[in-house]
C-alpha positions in Angstrom: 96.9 110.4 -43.6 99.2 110.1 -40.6 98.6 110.3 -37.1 99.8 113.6 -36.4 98.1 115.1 -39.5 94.9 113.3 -37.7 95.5 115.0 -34.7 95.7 118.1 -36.1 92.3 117.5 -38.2 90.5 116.8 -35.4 92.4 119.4 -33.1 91.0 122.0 -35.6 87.8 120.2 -35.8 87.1 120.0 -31.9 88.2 124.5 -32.1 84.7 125.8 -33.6 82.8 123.3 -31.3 80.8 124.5 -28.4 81.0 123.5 -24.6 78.0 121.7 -24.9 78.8 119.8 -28.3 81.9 119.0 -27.1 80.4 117.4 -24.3 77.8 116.1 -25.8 80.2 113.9 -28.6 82.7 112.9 -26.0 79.3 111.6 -24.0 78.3 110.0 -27.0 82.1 108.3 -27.9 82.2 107.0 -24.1 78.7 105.3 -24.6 80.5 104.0 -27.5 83.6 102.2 -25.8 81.8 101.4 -22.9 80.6 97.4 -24.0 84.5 96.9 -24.5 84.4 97.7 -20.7 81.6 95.8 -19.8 82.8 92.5 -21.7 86.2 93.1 -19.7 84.9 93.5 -16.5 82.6 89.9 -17.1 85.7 88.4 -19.2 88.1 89.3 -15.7 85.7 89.5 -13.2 87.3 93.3 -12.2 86.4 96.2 -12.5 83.3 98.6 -12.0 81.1 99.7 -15.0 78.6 101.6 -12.4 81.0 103.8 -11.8 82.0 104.8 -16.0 77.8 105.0 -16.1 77.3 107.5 -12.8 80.4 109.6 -15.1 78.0 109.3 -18.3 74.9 110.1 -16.0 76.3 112.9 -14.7 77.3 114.5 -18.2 73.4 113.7 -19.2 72.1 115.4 -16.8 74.2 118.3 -17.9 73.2 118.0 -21.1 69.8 118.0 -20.2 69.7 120.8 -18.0 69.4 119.1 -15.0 72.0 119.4 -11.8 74.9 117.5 -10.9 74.8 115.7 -8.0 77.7 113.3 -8.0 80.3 113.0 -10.2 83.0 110.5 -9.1 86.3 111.3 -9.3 89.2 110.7 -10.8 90.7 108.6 -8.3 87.8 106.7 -8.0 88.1 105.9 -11.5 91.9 105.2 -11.8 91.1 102.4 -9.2 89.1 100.3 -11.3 91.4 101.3 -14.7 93.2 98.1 -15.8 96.9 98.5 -15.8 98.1 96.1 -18.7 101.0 94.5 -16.8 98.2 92.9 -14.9 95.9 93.0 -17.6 98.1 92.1 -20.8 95.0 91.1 -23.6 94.3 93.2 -26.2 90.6 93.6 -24.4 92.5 94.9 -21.1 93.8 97.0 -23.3 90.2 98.3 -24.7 89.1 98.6 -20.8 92.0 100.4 -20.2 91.1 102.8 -22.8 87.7 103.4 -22.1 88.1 103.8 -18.6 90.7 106.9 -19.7 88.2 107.9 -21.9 85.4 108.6 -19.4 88.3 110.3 -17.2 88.3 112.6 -19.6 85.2 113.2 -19.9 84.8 114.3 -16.1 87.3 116.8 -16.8 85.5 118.1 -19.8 82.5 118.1 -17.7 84.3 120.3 -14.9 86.0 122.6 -17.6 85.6 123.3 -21.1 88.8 121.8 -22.5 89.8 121.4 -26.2 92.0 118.3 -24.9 89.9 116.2 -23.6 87.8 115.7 -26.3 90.8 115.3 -28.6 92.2 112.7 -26.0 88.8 110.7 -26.2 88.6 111.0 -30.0 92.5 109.4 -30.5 91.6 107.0 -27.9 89.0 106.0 -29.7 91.0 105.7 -32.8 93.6 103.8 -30.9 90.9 101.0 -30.4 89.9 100.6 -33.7 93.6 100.5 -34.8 94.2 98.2 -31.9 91.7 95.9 -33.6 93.0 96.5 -37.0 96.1 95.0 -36.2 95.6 91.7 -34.8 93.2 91.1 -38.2 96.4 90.3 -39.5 96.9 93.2 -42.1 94.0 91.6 -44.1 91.9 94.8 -43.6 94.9 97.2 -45.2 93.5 99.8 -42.6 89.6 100.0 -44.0 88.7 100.5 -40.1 90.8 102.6 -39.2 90.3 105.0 -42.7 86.4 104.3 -41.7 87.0 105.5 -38.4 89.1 108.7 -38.8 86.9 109.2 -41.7 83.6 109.2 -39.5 85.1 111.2 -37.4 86.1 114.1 -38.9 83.0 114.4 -40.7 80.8 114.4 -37.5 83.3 117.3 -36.4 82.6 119.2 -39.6 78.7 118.6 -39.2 78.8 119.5 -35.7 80.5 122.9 -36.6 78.0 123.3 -39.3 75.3 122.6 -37.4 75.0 122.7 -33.6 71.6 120.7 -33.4 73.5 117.9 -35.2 73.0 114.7 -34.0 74.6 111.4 -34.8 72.7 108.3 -32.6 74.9 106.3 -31.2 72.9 103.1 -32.6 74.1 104.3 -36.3 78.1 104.3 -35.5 79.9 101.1 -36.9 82.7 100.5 -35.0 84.4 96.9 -36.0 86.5 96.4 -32.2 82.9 97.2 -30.5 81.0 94.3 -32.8 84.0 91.8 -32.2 83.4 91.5 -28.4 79.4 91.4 -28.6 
Protein backbone atom coordinates (compact mmCIF):
# COMPACT_ATOMS: atom_id res chain seq x y z
CA UNK A 1 0.00 0.00 0.00
CA UNK A 2 1.17 3.66 -0.51
CA UNK A 3 0.82 6.49 1.50
CA UNK A 4 -1.87 8.24 -0.10
CA UNK A 5 -3.93 4.94 -0.55
CA UNK A 6 -3.27 4.85 3.51
CA UNK A 7 -4.62 8.12 3.87
CA UNK A 8 -7.47 7.45 2.16
CA UNK A 9 -8.06 4.07 4.31
CA UNK A 10 -7.95 5.71 7.27
CA UNK A 11 -9.78 9.00 6.02
CA UNK A 12 -12.71 6.59 5.30
CA UNK A 13 -12.06 4.71 8.37
CA UNK A 14 -12.04 7.86 10.79
CA UNK A 15 -15.96 8.97 8.51
CA UNK A 16 -18.36 6.34 10.38
CA UNK A 17 -16.56 7.13 13.73
CA UNK A 18 -18.30 9.06 16.42
CA UNK A 19 -17.24 12.34 18.25
CA UNK A 20 -16.56 10.50 21.22
CA UNK A 21 -14.57 7.50 19.54
CA UNK A 22 -12.73 9.81 17.65
CA UNK A 23 -11.69 11.26 20.69
CA UNK A 24 -11.37 8.62 22.54
CA UNK A 25 -8.55 6.82 19.89
CA UNK A 26 -6.77 9.98 19.27
CA UNK A 27 -6.62 10.13 23.39
CA UNK A 28 -5.46 6.73 23.36
CA UNK A 29 -2.60 7.31 20.24
CA UNK A 30 -1.24 10.48 22.22
CA UNK A 31 -0.89 8.30 25.47
CA UNK A 32 0.89 6.19 23.00
CA UNK A 33 3.70 8.71 21.70
CA UNK A 34 3.89 10.40 24.74
CA UNK A 35 7.18 8.23 26.41
CA UNK A 36 9.03 9.39 23.04
CA UNK A 37 8.33 12.86 24.69
CA UNK A 38 9.17 12.10 27.92
CA UNK A 39 12.59 10.37 27.08
CA UNK A 40 13.24 13.76 24.90
CA UNK A 41 12.48 16.04 27.34
CA UNK A 42 15.10 13.92 30.04
CA UNK A 43 17.56 13.15 26.94
CA UNK A 44 17.51 17.43 26.24
CA UNK A 45 16.61 18.59 29.39
CA UNK A 46 13.58 20.91 27.41
CA UNK A 47 10.58 20.77 27.16
CA UNK A 48 7.25 20.19 29.34
CA UNK A 49 5.41 16.88 29.47
CA UNK A 50 2.84 18.40 32.15
CA UNK A 51 1.54 20.37 29.84
CA UNK A 52 0.88 17.25 26.78
CA UNK A 53 -0.71 15.36 30.16
CA UNK A 54 -3.11 18.48 31.38
CA UNK A 55 -4.14 18.13 27.13
CA UNK A 56 -4.69 14.22 27.75
CA UNK A 57 -6.51 15.13 31.23
CA UNK A 58 -8.63 17.36 29.85
CA UNK A 59 -9.85 14.97 26.90
CA UNK A 60 -10.43 12.21 29.98
CA UNK A 61 -12.46 14.07 31.66
CA UNK A 62 -14.45 14.55 28.60
CA UNK A 63 -14.56 11.24 28.02
CA UNK A 64 -15.71 10.51 31.26
CA UNK A 65 -18.38 12.92 31.60
CA UNK A 66 -16.76 15.14 33.70
CA UNK A 67 -16.12 19.16 32.89
CA UNK A 68 -13.34 20.90 31.43
CA UNK A 69 -11.63 23.12 33.36
CA UNK A 70 -8.37 23.91 31.60
CA UNK A 71 -7.27 23.01 28.50
CA UNK A 72 -3.97 24.72 27.50
CA UNK A 73 -3.61 26.12 24.37
CA UNK A 74 -2.17 25.94 21.36
CA UNK A 75 0.36 28.45 21.87
CA UNK A 76 1.25 27.15 25.02
CA UNK A 77 1.99 24.04 23.38
CA UNK A 78 3.90 25.25 20.33
CA UNK A 79 6.34 26.70 22.99
CA UNK A 80 7.65 23.62 24.26
CA UNK A 81 7.39 21.73 20.52
CA UNK A 82 10.94 21.02 19.38
CA UNK A 83 11.82 22.64 16.16
CA UNK A 84 14.39 20.19 14.57
CA UNK A 85 16.90 22.80 13.41
CA UNK A 86 17.59 23.02 17.11
CA UNK A 87 16.64 19.63 17.77
CA UNK A 88 18.09 17.62 14.74
CA UNK A 89 18.00 13.69 16.33
CA UNK A 90 15.74 11.38 15.14
CA UNK A 91 14.16 11.54 18.93
CA UNK A 92 13.61 15.47 18.45
CA UNK A 93 12.00 14.40 15.72
CA UNK A 94 9.57 11.86 17.78
CA UNK A 95 8.98 14.85 20.41
CA UNK A 96 8.33 16.97 17.77
CA UNK A 97 5.66 14.73 16.60
CA UNK A 98 3.96 13.96 19.63
CA UNK A 99 3.82 17.35 20.78
CA UNK A 100 1.77 18.01 17.21
CA UNK A 101 -0.09 15.18 17.94
CA UNK A 102 -1.58 16.31 21.26
CA UNK A 103 -2.19 19.82 19.32
CA UNK A 104 -4.38 18.08 17.60
CA UNK A 105 -6.03 16.58 19.88
CA UNK A 106 -7.15 19.89 21.65
CA UNK A 107 -8.63 20.86 18.53
CA UNK A 108 -10.55 17.60 18.29
CA UNK A 109 -11.51 18.17 21.74
CA UNK A 110 -12.96 21.80 20.86
CA UNK A 111 -14.51 20.56 17.53
CA UNK A 112 -15.48 17.38 16.08
CA UNK A 113 -12.96 17.26 13.19
CA UNK A 114 -12.36 14.35 10.72
CA UNK A 115 -8.66 15.90 10.44
CA UNK A 116 -7.39 15.80 13.33
CA UNK A 117 -7.59 12.38 13.99
CA UNK A 118 -6.30 11.60 10.61
CA UNK A 119 -3.31 13.98 11.36
CA UNK A 120 -2.63 12.10 14.71
CA UNK A 121 -3.01 8.69 13.01
CA UNK A 122 -0.27 9.61 10.00
CA UNK A 123 1.81 11.15 12.65
CA UNK A 124 1.83 8.23 14.22
CA UNK A 125 2.69 6.33 11.23
CA UNK A 126 5.44 8.79 10.47
CA UNK A 127 7.11 7.58 13.83
CA UNK A 128 7.12 4.15 13.21
CA UNK A 129 8.37 4.74 9.69
CA UNK A 130 10.91 7.11 11.12
CA UNK A 131 12.15 4.16 13.14
CA UNK A 132 11.99 1.82 10.26
CA UNK A 133 14.47 3.63 8.50
CA UNK A 134 17.40 4.01 10.50
CA UNK A 135 17.08 -0.06 11.10
CA UNK A 136 18.90 -0.03 8.05
CA UNK A 137 16.31 -1.58 5.65
CA UNK A 138 16.71 -4.95 7.60
CA UNK A 139 13.04 -4.80 8.71
CA UNK A 140 11.76 -4.54 4.69
CA UNK A 141 8.92 -2.37 6.41
CA UNK A 142 7.34 -5.23 8.95
CA UNK A 143 6.69 -2.06 11.35
CA UNK A 144 5.42 0.02 9.36
CA UNK A 145 2.89 -2.97 7.52
CA UNK A 146 2.32 -3.85 11.41
CA UNK A 147 1.46 -0.40 12.08
CA UNK A 148 -0.87 0.63 9.17
CA UNK A 149 -2.11 -2.78 9.58
CA UNK A 150 -3.24 -2.21 13.42
CA UNK A 151 -4.57 0.62 12.45
CA UNK A 152 -6.99 0.24 10.11
CA UNK A 153 -8.33 -2.66 11.82
CA UNK A 154 -9.01 -0.74 15.17
CA UNK A 155 -10.85 1.80 12.75
CA UNK A 156 -13.02 -1.06 11.26
CA UNK A 157 -13.70 -2.49 14.93
CA UNK A 158 -14.45 0.88 16.21
CA UNK A 159 -17.09 1.39 13.37
CA UNK A 160 -18.35 -2.02 14.14
CA UNK A 161 -18.61 -1.63 17.46
CA UNK A 162 -18.73 1.62 19.41
CA UNK A 163 -17.94 0.09 22.91
CA UNK A 164 -14.71 -1.24 21.35
CA UNK A 165 -11.82 -0.89 23.26
CA UNK A 166 -8.18 -1.47 22.46
CA UNK A 167 -5.91 -0.94 25.97
CA UNK A 168 -3.22 0.91 25.35
CA UNK A 169 -0.92 -1.75 27.29
CA UNK A 170 -1.76 -4.26 24.20
CA UNK A 171 -0.35 -1.84 21.21
CA UNK A 172 3.24 -2.86 20.00
CA UNK A 173 4.78 -0.07 18.74
CA UNK A 174 8.67 -0.88 17.85
CA UNK A 175 9.97 3.35 17.96
CA UNK A 176 8.09 3.46 21.57
CA UNK A 177 10.14 0.04 22.92
CA UNK A 178 13.46 1.42 21.44
CA UNK A 179 13.63 4.54 23.73
CA UNK A 180 12.40 2.63 27.08
Amino acid sequence: MNYQSYLNEISTGVKGLSHHQKLELAWQLCTRLDPLYEAFQLKEKWGDSNLLIKVREAVKKKLTGESTQHLPKEDEIMAVTPDTDEFGSTLGSHALDTAISHIFLSRLLVNDDQHALESILSLCFDVVDRFEQECDDTTDGKFTNAEIAWQLALLSKRAESPDCIIETRDILHAALQEYR
